[in-house]
C-alpha angles and dihedrals in degrees: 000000000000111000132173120237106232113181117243087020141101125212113224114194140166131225110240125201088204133107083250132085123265119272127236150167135191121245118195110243126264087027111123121241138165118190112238100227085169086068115083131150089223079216121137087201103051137054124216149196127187121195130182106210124197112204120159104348083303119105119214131187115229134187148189118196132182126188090210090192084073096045096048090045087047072053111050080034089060096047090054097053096050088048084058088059 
């Protein structure tokens, strides 16, 4: 997994056993987070990643979803079209 550096923040990923990359997202630091591993789309086509955030004495779901048929076909698309150059 290829992840960015961004000062102040942490990355928060998860490991896939898919043909797809991890998925990830970046948390500021001193929030407090607790990954939702209960939350899953039960979905072959899509990755996911749940997060309970904690801002301000309030608690938000957030997610990062990724439909990674669409990813590997924008990839294969993309070889093709370099081995047209």
């Amino acid at each position: 997994m290829y992840n960015t550096r961004l000062p102040s923040y942490n990355f928060v990923h998860v490991d896939t056993d898919k043909n797809a990359e991890d998925i990830g997202l970046y948390v500021k630091e001193h929030t407090e987070f607790l990954v939702l591993d209960s939350v899953n789309i039960e979905n072959e086509d899509c990755e996911n990643l749940w997060v309970e955030l904690k801002l301000n004495q309030r608690k938000y779901a957030v997610g990062v979803v990724i439909n990674t048929l669409l990813l590997i076909l924008n990839t294969l698309l993309l070889k093709l079209y370099m081995w047209r150059l």
